[in-house]
N, C-alpha and C positions, 0 to 999 in steps of 0.2 A: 367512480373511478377509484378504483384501488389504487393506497401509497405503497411505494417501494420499499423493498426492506433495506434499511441501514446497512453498511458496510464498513465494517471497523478502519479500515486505510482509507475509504473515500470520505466517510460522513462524521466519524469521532473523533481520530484521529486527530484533527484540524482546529478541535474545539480549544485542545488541550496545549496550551503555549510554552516554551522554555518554563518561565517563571512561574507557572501554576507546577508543573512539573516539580522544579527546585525548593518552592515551597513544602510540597507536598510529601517528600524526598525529606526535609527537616523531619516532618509533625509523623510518618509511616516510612522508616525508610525499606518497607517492603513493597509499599504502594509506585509503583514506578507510571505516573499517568499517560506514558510515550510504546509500552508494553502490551500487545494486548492479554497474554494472559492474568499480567495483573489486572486490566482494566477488569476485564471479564469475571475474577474473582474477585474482587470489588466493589462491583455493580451496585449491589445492594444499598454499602454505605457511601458510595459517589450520591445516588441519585436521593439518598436521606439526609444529606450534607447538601447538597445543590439545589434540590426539588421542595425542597418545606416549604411548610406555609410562612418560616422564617430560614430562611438559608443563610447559612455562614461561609460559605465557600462558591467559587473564591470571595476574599473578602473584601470588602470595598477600595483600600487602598491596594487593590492589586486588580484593579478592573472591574470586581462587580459582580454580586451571583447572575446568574446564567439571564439569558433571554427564554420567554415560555417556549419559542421555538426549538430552543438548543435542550430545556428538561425533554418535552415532546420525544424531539428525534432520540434522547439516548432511551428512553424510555421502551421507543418502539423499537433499536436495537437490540433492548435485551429482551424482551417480548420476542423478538423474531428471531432468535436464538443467537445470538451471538455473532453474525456474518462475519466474513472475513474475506480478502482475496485469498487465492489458490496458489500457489508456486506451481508453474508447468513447469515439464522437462521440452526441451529445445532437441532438435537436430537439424543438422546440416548447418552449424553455427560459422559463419563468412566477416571478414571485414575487407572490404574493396576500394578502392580510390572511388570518391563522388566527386561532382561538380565541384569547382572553384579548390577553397584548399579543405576539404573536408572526404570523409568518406562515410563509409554506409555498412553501419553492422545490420547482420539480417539472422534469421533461423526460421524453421519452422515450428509448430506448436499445435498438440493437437485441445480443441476445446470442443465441450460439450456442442451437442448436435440441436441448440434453442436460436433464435432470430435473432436475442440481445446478449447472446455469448458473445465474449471479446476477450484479446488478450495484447499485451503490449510488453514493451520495455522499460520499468521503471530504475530512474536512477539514484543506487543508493550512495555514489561518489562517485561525483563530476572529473575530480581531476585534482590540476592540470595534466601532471605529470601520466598521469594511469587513472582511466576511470573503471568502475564496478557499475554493473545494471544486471533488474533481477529481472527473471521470467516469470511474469504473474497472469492470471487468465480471472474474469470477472464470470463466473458460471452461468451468470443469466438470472431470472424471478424466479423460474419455477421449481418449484419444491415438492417431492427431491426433482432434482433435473432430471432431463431423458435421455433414454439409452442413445448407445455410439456418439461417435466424435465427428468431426471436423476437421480437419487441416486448414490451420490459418499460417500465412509466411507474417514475420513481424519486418518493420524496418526501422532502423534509428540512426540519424546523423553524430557522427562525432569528431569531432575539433582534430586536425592532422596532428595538435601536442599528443594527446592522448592517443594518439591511434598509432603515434610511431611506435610504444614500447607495447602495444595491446592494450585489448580491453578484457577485464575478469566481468563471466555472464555468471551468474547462481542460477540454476536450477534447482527442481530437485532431486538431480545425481548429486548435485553439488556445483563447485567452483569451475569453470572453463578458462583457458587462457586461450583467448582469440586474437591470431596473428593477422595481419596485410597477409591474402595470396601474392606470392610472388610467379609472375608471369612466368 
């Protein structure tokens, strides 16, 4: 069984905490561990600082070098080139009344034409007042992916605070301000 390739927002991402972050930020403040293009120009000395046969980072009073699993997985992130989500473009971008006190932003999105293509709404600011969620599409394994698209509709609940002044979607045309249709 083949492992899956790493994906910088699914599988690195998550390794890397506030406080390893702000450390790191002290000792490189060019090293941003929450970025991925620093991460990805970094690679090198992340995984010769994390991965020795003595590693210093993180340090123990900050939690502790890595687990063999967590060396492992970055490793085979940068071995498998660097993954990352995709920013889709969205149309037909809708916010509606849903059940109870909430409503339902929707769009469509086209993604690669593979069985574990997907895509969704991730939220980059909840709120209260105004939320922001971006259009991201996961490509699928296969390398490179295969020709034509898909049309997939997305859907996401959001809280009636937010949904009263709108919700901002990112694509990548850019920023969207999505209103409640009004009947």
């Amino acid at each position: 069984m083949t492992e899956r390739s790493p994906v910088f927002e699914l599988h690195i991402l998550p390794i890397f905490r506030q406080i390893d972050r702000l450390h790191m930020l002290r000792v490189n403040p060019q090293l941003d561990l929450l970025d991925y293009d620093s991460v990805k120009t970094n690679a090198d000395d992340i995984l010769s600082f994390a991965a020795s046969a003595n590693p210093t980072m993180p340090p123990r009073a900050a939690g502790g070098p890595w687990p063999s699993e967590w060396k492992a997985l970055f490793a085979r992130w940068k071995a498998g080139g660097f993954r990352r989500l995709a920013i889709g473009t969205g149309q037909n971008f809708t916010l509606a009344r849903a059940a109870g006190n909430t409503h339902q932003l929707s769009c469509t999105v086209a993604i690669p034409n593979a069985p574990d293509a997907t895509a969704w709404f991730d939220i980059v600011d909840p709120g209260p007042a105004a939320a922001t969620y971006r259009v991201v599409v996961f490509e699928g394994e296969a390398n490179p992916p295969p020709d034509g698209t898909t049309n997939l509709t997305l859907h996401e609940r959001v809280d009636a605070a937010a949904a009263a002044n709108g919700v901002t979607v990112i694509d990548s045309a850019g920023p969207h301000q999505v209103t409640e249709a009004v009947a």
